[in-house]
MARDRENLO-500461 format. One record per residue (C-alpha): residue in one letter; x, y, z. Coordinates in nm, 2 decimals, padded with zeros to 4 digits. Layout:
N
<aa a&u X&v Y&w Z> .
...
This chain:
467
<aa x&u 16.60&v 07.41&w 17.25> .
<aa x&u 16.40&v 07.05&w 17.30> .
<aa x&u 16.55&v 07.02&w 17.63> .
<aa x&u 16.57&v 07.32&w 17.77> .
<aa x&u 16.30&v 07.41&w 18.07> .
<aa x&u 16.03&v 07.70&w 17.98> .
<aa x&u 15.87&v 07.93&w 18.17> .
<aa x&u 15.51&v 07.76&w 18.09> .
<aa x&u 15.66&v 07.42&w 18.26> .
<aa x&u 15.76&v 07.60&w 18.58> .
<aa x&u 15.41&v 07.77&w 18.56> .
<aa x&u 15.26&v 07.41&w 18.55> .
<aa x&u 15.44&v 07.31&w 18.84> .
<aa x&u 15.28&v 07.61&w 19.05> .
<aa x&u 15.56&v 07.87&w 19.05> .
<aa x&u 15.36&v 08.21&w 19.07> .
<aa x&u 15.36&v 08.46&w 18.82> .
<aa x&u 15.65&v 08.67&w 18.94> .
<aa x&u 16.04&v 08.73&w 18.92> .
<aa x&u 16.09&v 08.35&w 19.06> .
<aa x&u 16.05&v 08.24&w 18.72> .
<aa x&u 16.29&v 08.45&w 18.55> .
<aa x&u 16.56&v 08.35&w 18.82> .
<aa x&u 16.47&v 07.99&w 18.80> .
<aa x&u 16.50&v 07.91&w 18.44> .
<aa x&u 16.85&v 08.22&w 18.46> .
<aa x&u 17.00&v 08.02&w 18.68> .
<aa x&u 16.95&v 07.65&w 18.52> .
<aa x&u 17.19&v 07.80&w 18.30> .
<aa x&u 17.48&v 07.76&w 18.53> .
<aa x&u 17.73&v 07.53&w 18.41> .
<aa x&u 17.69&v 07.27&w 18.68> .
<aa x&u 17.34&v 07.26&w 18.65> .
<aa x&u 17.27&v 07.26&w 18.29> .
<aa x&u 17.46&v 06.91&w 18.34> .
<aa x&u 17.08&v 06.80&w 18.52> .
<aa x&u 16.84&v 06.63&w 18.30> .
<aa x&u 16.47&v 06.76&w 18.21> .
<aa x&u 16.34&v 06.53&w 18.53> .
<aa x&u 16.63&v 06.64&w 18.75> .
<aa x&u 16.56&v 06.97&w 18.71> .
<aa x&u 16.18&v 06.95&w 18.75> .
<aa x&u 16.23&v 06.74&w 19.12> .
<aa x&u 16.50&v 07.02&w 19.23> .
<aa x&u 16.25&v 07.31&w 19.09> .
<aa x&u 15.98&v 07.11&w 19.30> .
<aa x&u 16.13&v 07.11&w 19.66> .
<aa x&u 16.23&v 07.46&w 19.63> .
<aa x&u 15.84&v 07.57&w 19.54> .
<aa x&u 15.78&v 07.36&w 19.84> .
<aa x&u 16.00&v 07.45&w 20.07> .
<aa x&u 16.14&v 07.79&w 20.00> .
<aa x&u 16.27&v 07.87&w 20.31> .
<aa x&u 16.52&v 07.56&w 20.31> .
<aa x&u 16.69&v 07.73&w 20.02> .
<aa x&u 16.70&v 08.08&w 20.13> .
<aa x&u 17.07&v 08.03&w 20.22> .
<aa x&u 17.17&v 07.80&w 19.92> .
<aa x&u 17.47&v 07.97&w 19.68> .
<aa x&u 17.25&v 07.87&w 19.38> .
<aa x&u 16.91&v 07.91&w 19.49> .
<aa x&u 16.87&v 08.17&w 19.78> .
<aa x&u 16.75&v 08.40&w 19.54> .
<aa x&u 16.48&v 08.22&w 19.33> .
<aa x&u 16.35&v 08.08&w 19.65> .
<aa x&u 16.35&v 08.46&w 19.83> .
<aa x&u 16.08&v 08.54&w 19.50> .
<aa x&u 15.86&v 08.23&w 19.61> .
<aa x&u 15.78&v 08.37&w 19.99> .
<aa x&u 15.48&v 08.57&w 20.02> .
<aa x&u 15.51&v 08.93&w 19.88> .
<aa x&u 15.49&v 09.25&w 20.09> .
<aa x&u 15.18&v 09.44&w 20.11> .
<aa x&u 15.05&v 09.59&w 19.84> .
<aa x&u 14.81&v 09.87&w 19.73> .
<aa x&u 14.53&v 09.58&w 19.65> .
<aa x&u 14.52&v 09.32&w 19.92> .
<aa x&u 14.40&v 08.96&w 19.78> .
<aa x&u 14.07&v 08.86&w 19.96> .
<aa x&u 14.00&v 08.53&w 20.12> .
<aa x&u 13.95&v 08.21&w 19.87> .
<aa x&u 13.60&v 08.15&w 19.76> .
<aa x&u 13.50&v 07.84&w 19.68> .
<aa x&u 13.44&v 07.74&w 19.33> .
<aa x&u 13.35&v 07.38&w 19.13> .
<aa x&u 13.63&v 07.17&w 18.94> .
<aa x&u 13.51&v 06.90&w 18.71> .
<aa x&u 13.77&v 06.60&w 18.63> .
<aa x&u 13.99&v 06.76&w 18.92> .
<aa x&u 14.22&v 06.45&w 18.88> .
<aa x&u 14.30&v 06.55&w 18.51> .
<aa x&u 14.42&v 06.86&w 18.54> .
<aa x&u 14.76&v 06.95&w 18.63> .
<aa x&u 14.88&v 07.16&w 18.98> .
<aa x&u 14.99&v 07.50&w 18.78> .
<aa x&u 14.66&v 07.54&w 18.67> .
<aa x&u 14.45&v 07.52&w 19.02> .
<aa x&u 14.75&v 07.73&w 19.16> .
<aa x&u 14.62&v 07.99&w 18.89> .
<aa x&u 14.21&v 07.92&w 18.97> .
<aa x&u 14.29&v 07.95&w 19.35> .
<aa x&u 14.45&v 08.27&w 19.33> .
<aa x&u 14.18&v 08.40&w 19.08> .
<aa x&u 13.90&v 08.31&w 19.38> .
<aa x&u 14.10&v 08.57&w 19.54> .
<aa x&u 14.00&v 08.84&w 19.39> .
<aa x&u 13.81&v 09.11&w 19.58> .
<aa x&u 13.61&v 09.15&w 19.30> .
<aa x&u 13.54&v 08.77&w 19.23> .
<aa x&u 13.16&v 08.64&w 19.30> .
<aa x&u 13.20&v 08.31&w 19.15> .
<aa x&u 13.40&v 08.07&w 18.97> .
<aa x&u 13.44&v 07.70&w 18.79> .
<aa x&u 13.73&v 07.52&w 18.63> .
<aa x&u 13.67&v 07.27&w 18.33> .
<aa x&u 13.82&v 06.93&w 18.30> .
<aa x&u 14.05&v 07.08&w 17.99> .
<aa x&u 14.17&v 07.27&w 18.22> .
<aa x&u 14.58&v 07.37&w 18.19> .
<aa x&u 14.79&v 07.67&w 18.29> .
<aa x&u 14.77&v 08.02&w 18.11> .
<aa x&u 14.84&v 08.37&w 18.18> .
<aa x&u 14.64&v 08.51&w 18.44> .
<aa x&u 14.34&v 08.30&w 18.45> .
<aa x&u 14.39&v 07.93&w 18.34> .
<aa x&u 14.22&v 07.80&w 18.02> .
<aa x&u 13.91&v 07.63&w 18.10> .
<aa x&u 13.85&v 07.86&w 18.41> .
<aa x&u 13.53&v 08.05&w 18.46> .
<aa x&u 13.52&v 08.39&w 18.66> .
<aa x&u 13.20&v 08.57&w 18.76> .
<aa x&u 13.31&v 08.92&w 18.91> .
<aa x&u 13.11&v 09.17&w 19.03> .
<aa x&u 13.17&v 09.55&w 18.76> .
<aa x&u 13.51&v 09.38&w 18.65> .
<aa x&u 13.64&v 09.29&w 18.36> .
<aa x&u 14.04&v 09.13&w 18.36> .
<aa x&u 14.17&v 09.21&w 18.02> .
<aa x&u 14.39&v 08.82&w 18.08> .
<aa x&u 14.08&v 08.68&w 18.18> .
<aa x&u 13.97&v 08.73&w 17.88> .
<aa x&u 14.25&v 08.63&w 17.70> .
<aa x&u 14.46&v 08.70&w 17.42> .
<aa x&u 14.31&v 08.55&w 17.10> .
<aa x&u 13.93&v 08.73&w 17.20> .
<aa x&u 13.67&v 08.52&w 17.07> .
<aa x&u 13.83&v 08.25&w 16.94> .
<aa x&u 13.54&v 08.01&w 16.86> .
<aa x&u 13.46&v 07.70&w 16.66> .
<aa x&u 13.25&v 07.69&w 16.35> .
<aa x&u 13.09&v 07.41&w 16.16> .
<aa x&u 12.92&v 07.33&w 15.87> .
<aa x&u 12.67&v 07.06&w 15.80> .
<aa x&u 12.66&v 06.96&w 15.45> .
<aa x&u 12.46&v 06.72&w 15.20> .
<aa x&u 12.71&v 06.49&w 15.12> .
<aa x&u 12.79&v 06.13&w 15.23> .
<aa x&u 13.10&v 06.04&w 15.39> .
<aa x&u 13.18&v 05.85&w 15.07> .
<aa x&u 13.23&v 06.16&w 14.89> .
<aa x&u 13.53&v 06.26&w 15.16> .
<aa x&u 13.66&v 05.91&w 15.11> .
<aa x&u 13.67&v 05.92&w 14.73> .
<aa x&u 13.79&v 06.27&w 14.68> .
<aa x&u 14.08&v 06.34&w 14.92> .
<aa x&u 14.30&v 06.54&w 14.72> .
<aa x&u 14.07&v 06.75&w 14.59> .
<aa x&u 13.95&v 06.84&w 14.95> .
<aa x&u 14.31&v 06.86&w 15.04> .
<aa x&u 14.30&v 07.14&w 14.77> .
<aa x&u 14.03&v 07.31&w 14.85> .
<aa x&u 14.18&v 07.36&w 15.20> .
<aa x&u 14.50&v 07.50&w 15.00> .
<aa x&u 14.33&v 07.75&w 14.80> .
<aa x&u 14.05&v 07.86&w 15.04> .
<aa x&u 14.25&v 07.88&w 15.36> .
<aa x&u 14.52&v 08.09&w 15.45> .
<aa x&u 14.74&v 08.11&w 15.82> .
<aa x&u 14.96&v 08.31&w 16.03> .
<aa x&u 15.10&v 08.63&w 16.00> .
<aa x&u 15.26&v 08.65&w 15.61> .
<aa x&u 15.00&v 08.43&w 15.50> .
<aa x&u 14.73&v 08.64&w 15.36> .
<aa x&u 14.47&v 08.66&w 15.08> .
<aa x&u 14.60&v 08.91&w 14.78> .
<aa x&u 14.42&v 09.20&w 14.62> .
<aa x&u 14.13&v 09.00&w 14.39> .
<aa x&u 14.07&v 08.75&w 14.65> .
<aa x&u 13.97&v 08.95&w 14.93> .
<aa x&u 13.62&v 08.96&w 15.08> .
<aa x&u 13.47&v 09.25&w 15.21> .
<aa x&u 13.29&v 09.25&w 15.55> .
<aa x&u 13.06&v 09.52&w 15.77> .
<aa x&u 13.28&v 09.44&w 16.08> .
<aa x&u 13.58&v 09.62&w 15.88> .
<aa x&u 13.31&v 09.95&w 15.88> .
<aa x&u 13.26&v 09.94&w 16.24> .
<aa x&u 13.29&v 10.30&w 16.43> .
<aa x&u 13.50&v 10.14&w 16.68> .
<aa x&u 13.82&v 10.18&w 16.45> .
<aa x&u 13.80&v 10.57&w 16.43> .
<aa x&u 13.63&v 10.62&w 16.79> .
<aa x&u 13.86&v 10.42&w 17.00> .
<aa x&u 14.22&v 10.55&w 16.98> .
<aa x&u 14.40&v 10.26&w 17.03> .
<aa x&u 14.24&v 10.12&w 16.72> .
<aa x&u 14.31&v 10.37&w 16.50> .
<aa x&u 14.64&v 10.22&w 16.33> .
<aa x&u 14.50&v 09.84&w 16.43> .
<aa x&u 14.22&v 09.89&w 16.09> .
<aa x&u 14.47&v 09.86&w 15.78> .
<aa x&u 14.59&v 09.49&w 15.98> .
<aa x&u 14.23&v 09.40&w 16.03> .
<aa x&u 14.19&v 09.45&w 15.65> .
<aa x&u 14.50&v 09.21&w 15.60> .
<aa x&u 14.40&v 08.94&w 15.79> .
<aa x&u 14.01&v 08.89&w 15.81> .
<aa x&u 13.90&v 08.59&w 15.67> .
<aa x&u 14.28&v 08.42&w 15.75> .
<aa x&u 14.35&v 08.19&w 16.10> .
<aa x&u 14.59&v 08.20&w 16.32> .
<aa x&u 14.89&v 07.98&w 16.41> .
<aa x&u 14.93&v 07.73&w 16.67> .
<aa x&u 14.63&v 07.51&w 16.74> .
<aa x&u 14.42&v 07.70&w 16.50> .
<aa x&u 14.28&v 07.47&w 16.21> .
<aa x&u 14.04&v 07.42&w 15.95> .
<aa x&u 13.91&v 07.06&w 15.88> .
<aa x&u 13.72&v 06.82&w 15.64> .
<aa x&u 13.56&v 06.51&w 15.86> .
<aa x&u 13.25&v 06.30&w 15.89> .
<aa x&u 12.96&v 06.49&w 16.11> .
<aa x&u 12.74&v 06.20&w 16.29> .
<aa x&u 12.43&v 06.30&w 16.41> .
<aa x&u 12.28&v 06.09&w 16.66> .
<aa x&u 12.03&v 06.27&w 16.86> .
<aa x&u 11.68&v 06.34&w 16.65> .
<aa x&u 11.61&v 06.65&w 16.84> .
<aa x&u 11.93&v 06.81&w 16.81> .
<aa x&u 11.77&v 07.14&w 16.73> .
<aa x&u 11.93&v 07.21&w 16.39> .
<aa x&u 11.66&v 07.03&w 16.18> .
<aa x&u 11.89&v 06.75&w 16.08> .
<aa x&u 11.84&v 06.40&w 16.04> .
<aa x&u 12.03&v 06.15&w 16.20> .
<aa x&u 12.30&v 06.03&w 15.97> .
<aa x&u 12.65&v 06.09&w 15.84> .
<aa x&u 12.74&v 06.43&w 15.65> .
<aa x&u 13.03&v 06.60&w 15.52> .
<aa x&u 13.14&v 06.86&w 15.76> .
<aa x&u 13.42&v 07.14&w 15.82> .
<aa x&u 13.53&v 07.26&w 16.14> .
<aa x&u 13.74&v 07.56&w 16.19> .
<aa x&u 13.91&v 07.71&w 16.49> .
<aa x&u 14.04&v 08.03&w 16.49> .
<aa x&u 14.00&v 08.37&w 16.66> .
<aa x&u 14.04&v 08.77&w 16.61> .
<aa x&u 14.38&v 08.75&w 16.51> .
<aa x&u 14.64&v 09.04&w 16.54> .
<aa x&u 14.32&v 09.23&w 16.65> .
<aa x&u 14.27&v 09.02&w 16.92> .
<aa x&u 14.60&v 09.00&w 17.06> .
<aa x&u 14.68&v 09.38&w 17.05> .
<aa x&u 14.35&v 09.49&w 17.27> .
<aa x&u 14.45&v 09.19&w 17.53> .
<aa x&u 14.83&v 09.35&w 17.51> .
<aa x&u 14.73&v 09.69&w 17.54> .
<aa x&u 14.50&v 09.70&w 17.78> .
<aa x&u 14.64&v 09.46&w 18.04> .
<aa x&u 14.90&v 09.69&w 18.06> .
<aa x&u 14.67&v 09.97&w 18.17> .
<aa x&u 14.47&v 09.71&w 18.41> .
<aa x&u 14.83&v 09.67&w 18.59> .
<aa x&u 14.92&v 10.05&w 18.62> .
<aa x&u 14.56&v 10.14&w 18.74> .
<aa x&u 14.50&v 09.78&w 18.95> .
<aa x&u 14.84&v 09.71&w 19.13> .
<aa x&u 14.81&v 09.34&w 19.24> .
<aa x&u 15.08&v 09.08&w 19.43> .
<aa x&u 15.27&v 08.93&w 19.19> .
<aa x&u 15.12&v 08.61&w 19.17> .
<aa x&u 14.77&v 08.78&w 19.07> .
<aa x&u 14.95&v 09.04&w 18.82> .
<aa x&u 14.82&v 08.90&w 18.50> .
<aa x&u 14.46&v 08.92&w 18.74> .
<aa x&u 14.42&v 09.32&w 18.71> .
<aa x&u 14.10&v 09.47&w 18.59> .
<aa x&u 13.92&v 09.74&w 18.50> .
<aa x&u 13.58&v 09.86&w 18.66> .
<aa x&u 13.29&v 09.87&w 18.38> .
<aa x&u 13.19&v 10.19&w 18.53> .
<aa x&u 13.53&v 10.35&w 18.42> .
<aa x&u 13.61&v 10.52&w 18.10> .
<aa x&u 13.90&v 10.23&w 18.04> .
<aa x&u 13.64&v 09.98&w 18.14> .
<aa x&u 13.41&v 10.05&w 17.86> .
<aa x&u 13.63&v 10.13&w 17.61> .
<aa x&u 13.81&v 09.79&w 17.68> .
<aa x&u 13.43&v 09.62&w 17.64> .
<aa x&u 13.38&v 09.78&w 17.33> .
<aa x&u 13.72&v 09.68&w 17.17> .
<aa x&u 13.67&v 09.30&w 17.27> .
<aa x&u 13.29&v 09.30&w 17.12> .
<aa x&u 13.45&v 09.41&w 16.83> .
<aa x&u 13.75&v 09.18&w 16.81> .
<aa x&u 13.48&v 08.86&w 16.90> .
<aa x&u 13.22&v 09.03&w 16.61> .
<aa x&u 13.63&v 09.05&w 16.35> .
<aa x&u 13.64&v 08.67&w 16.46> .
<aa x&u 13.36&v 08.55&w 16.36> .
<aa x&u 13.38&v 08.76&w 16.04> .
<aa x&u 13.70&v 08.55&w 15.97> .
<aa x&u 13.49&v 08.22&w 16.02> .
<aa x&u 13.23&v 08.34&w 15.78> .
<aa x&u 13.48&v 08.38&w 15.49> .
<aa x&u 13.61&v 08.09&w 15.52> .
<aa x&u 13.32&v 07.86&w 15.50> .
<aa x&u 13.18&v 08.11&w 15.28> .
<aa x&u 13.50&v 08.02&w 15.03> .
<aa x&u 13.49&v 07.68&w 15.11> .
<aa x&u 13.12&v 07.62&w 15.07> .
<aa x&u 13.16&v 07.84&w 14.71> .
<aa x&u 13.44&v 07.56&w 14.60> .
<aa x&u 13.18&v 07.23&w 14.73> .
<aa x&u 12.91&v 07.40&w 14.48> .
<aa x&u 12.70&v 07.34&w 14.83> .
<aa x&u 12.51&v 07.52&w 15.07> .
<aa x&u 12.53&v 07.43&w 15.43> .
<aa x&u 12.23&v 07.19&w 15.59> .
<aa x&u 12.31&v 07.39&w 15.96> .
<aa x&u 12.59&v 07.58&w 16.09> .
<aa x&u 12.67&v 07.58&w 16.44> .
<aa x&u 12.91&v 07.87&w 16.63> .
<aa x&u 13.00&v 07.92&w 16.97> .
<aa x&u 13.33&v 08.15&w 17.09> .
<aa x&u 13.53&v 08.16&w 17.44> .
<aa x&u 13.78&v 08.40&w 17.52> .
<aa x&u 13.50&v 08.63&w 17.65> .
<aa x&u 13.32&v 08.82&w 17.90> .
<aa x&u 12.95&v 08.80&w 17.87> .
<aa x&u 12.74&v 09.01&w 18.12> .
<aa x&u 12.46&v 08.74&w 18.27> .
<aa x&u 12.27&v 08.72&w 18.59> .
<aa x&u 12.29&v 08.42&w 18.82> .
<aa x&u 12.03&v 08.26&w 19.03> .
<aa x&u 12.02&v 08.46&w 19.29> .
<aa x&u 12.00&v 08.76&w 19.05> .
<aa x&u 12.29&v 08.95&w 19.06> .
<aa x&u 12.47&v 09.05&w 18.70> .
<aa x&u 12.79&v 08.96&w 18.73> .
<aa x&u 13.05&v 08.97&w 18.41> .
<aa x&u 13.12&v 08.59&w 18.31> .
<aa x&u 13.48&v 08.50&w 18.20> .
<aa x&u 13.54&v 08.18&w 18.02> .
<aa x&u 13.89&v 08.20&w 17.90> .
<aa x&u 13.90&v 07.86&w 17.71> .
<aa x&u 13.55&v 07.76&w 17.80> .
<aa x&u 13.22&v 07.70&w 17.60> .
<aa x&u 12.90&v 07.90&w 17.71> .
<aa x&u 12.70&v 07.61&w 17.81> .
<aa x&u 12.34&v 07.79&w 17.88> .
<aa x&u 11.99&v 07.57&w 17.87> .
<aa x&u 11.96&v 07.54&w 17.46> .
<aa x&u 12.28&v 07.68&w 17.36> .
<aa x&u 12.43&v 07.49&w 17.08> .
<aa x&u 12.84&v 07.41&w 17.05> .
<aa x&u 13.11&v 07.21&w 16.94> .
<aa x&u 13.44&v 07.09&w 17.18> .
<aa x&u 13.64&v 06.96&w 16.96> .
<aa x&u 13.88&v 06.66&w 17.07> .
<aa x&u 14.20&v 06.63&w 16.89> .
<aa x&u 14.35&v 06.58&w 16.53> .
<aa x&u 14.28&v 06.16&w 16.56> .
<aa x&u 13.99&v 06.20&w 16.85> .
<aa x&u 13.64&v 06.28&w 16.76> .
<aa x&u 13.50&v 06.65&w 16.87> .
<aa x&u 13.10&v 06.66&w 16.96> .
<aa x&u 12.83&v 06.84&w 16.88> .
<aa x&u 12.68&v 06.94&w 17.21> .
<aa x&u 12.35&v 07.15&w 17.40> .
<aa x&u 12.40&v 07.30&w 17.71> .
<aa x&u 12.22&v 07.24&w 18.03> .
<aa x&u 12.24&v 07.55&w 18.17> .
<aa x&u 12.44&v 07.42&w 18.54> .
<aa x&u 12.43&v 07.68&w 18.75> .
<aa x&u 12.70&v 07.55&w 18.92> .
<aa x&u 12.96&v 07.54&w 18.62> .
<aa x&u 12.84&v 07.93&w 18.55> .
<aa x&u 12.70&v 07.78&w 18.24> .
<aa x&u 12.98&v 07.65&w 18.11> .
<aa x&u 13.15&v 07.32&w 17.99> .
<aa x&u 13.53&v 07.28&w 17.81> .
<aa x&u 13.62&v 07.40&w 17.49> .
<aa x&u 13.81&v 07.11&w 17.42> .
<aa x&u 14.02&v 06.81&w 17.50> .
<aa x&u 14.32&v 07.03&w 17.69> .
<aa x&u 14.69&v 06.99&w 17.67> .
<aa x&u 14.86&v 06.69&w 17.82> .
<aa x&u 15.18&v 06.76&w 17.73> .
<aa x&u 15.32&v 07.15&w 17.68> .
<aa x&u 15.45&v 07.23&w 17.37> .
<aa x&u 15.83&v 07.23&w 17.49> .
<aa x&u 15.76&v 06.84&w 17.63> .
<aa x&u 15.58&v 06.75&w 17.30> .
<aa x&u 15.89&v 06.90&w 17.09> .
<aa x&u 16.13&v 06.73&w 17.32> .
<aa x&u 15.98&v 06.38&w 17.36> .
<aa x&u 15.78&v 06.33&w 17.02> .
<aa x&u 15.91&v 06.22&w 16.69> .
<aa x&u 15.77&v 06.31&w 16.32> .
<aa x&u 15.80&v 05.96&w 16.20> .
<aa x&u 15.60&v 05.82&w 16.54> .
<aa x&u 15.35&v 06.09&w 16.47> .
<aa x&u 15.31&v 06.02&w 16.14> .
<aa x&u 15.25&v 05.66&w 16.17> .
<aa x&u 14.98&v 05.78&w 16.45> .
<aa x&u 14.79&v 06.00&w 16.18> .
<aa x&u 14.85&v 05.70&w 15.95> .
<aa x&u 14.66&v 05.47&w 16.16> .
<aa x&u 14.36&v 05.68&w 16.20> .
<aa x&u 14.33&v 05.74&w 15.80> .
<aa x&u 14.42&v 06.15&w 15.86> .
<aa x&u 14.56&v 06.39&w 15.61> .
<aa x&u 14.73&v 06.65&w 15.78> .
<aa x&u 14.86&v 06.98&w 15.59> .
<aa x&u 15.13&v 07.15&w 15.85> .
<aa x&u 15.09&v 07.18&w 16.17> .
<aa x&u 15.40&v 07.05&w 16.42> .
<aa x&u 15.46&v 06.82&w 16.72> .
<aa x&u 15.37&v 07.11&w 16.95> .
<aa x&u 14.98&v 07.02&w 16.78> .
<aa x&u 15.06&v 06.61&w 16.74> .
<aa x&u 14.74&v 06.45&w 16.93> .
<aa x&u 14.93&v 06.26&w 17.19> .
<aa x&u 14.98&v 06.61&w 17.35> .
<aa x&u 14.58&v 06.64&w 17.44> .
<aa x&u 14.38&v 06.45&w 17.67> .
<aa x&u 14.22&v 06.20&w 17.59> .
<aa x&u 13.82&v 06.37&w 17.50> .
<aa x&u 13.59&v 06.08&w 17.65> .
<aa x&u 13.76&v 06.15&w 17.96> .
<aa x&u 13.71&v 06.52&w 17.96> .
<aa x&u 13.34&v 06.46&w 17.84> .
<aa x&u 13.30&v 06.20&w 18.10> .
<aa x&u 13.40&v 06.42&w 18.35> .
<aa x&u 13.13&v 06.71&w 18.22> .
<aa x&u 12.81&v 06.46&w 18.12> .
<aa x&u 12.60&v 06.68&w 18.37> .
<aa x&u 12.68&v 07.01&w 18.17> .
<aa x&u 12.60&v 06.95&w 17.77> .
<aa x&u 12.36&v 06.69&w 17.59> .
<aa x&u 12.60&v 06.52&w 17.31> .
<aa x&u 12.38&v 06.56&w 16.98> .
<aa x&u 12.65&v 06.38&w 16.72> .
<aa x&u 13.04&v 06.42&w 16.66> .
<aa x&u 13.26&v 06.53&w 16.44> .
<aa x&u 13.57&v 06.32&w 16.32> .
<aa x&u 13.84&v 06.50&w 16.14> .
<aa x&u 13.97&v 06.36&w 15.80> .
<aa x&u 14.18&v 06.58&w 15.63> .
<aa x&u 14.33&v 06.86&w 15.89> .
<aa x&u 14.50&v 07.23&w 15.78> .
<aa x&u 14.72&v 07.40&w 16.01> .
<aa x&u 14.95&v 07.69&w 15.97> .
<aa x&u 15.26&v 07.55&w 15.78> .
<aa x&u 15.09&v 07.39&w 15.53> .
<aa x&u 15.20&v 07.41&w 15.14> .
């Protein structure tokens, strides 16, 4: 229900993972305290997080506020806080540096940064960055591994977005499918070399994961997974994909490894937990040791699910480009939701995290898309050391999706889409673009990490629930 409290907005006021949660939002449903609106609840919640121990002999909230006091001992002991780099600190929201701090915990952390999209997650927040020394955390990762952006560049004027509208709006239809029961049918598929990979037959897990795989590639995902028409701007001369400054045709799409993905991240955070036993506030934190059996078979898994993902983005401009009659001027692709093995100054390879974070490395090219009615850019790392190489992978959430449901209306965003000249197949509140931060800030915040080489603004948006 609209307004009814979620975990995710106790987890954004800095409740630790845990059983306090689950007692929390069990015992908001008490007769007498259901009565409480949204903002009542959220100051009562508040005091208790910060002062447990005045509760521990309240009738209604002894118990939730026994789950907030420090945890016994357990077989892993959390390590001192290391220190670690936030950009546009002021932006992001408590729940979210609770997570980051408890992350710099970690016995097995070197290193870490948090991006100014920053906002709460499981395990490690999106927009954080983890270096760790022979670790790899399975929820550090993430669930949708290698989720990435992917655009197209092509020869055509804005004009020729302006003046054919529905027929973009149908190419979108036809070319793109989302979600789970939204697939492509025997005669449409496209075969890929990912789908061949040894992986399937050598890893057990992934033995009954390959006939899905099949299903789904070259489909996206729900939530804020899209695919996009809008007007690319170059602006920078020597923006490294031999393109001139000027205004193109573009699509953007956003998507990442699917049920693929989210199985591997399932799976083997569950065996990270039995073999890594962590206080409850760092659960979602347990890894595996590359040196281990698990380890490595975990690696291989998410290589493959990043390589499926990008496979997915391949079909679909590949279908799209097929229906322009148009080859691509330059394609640009970067992923997150990864753990890349990389050395840092002083030498030591360390295994980088960035669960909701663009690789940002001297040259690299990427795109951090800003919302449906804000501009995304087209941008080059710097290579910071300080940020591990790393900048946002987008604008962030402002609002969570329970708040957006509860305080935004369809006609409101409508008129909002309206006003910025977007066409918008699908998609929900949960996705509406006053739930995102505002970009310019977030890029603001990160000008010392990425060179902006043009933008992208979306025209004519597709998102899961489309018709």
């Amino acid at each position: 229900m609209a307004n009814q409290l979620r975990g995710n907005d106790l987890r954004q006021l800095g409740f630790p993972e845990g059983r306090a949660i689950g007692l929390a939002l069990a015992q908001l449903q008490r007769k007498h305290l259901k009565r409480l609106s949204l903002t009542e609840q959220l100051a009562l919640l508040k005091l208790i997080l910060q002062t447990p121990t005045n509760f521990l002999t309240d009738l209604d909230w002894s118990h939730t506020a026994a789950a907030l006091l420090p945890p016994p001992s357990r077989h892993i002991a959390l390590a001192p806080r290391k220190d670690y780099v936030l950009y546009g600190a002021e932006h992001i929201e408590p729940g979210a540096i609770h997570q980051m701090e408890t992350a710099m915990k970690l016995p097995v952390t070197v290193a870490g940064a948090l991006m100014p999209d920053a906002h709460h997650g499981y395990g490690l927040p999106i927009g954080g960055v983890l270096a760790t020394d022979n670790a790899v955390i399975p929820y550090a990762v993430g669930v949708d591994i290698g989720c990435r952006m992917a655009l197209s560049i092509f020869a055509l004027p804005p004009q020729y977005l302006a003046q054919r509208v529905q027929e973009l709006r149908g190419v979108l239809l036809t070319t793109t499918k989302f979600g789970n029961r939204d697939v492509f049918r025997h005669g449409q598929k496209l075969g890929h070399e990912v789908l061949e990979r040894d992986e399937f037959a050598a890893i057990p897990f992934l033995r009954n994961k390959h006939e899905s795989a099949i299903a789904q590639i070259g489909t996206s995902g729900s939530g804020n997974h899209f695919v996009e028409f809008g007007i690319v701007d170059i602006t920078d001369p020597t923006n490294d994909m031999g393109v001139p400054v000027g205004q193109y045709l573009g699509l953007l799409s956003h998507s990442g490894s699917r049920g693929l993905g989210a199985s591997i991240a399932q799976h083997y955070t569950k065996l990270a937990r039995e073999t890594c036993q962590l206080p409850a506030e760092a659960q979602h934190l347990a890894w595996l040791t590359l040196d281990s059996e698990l380890g490595q078979e975990y690696w291989a898994a998410m290589n493959l699910a990043g390589d499926y993902a990008s496979a997915c983005h391949q079909q679909i401009h590949q279908r799209v480009a097929r229906a322009l009659g148009e080859r691509p001027l330059a394609k640009v692709e970067n992923h997150h939701n990864f753990a890349w093995k990389e050395r840092l100054s002083d030498g030591r390879e360390v295994v980088v995290h960035r669960k909701g974070a663009t690789p940002a490395g001297r040259g690299v090219l990427g795109v951090i898309p800003g919302s449906m009615t804000a501009p995304g850019f087209i941008v080059r790392g710097r290579g910071v050391a300080e940020s591990l190489a790393s900048a946002s992978h987008g604008a962030g959430r402002l609002m969570s999706r329970t708040r957006a449901k509860a305080e935004l209306g369809e006609a409101e965003v409508r008129r909002h889409l309206q006003q910025h000249g977007v066409e918008l197949i699908g998609g929900g509140l949960d996705e509406a673009p006053m739930a995102y931060k505002d970009i310019h800030t977030v890029m603001q915040s990160q000008h010392d990490l990425v060179d902006v080489l043009g933008s992208f603004t979306p025209k004519i948006v597709r998102m899961d629930g489309g018709a």
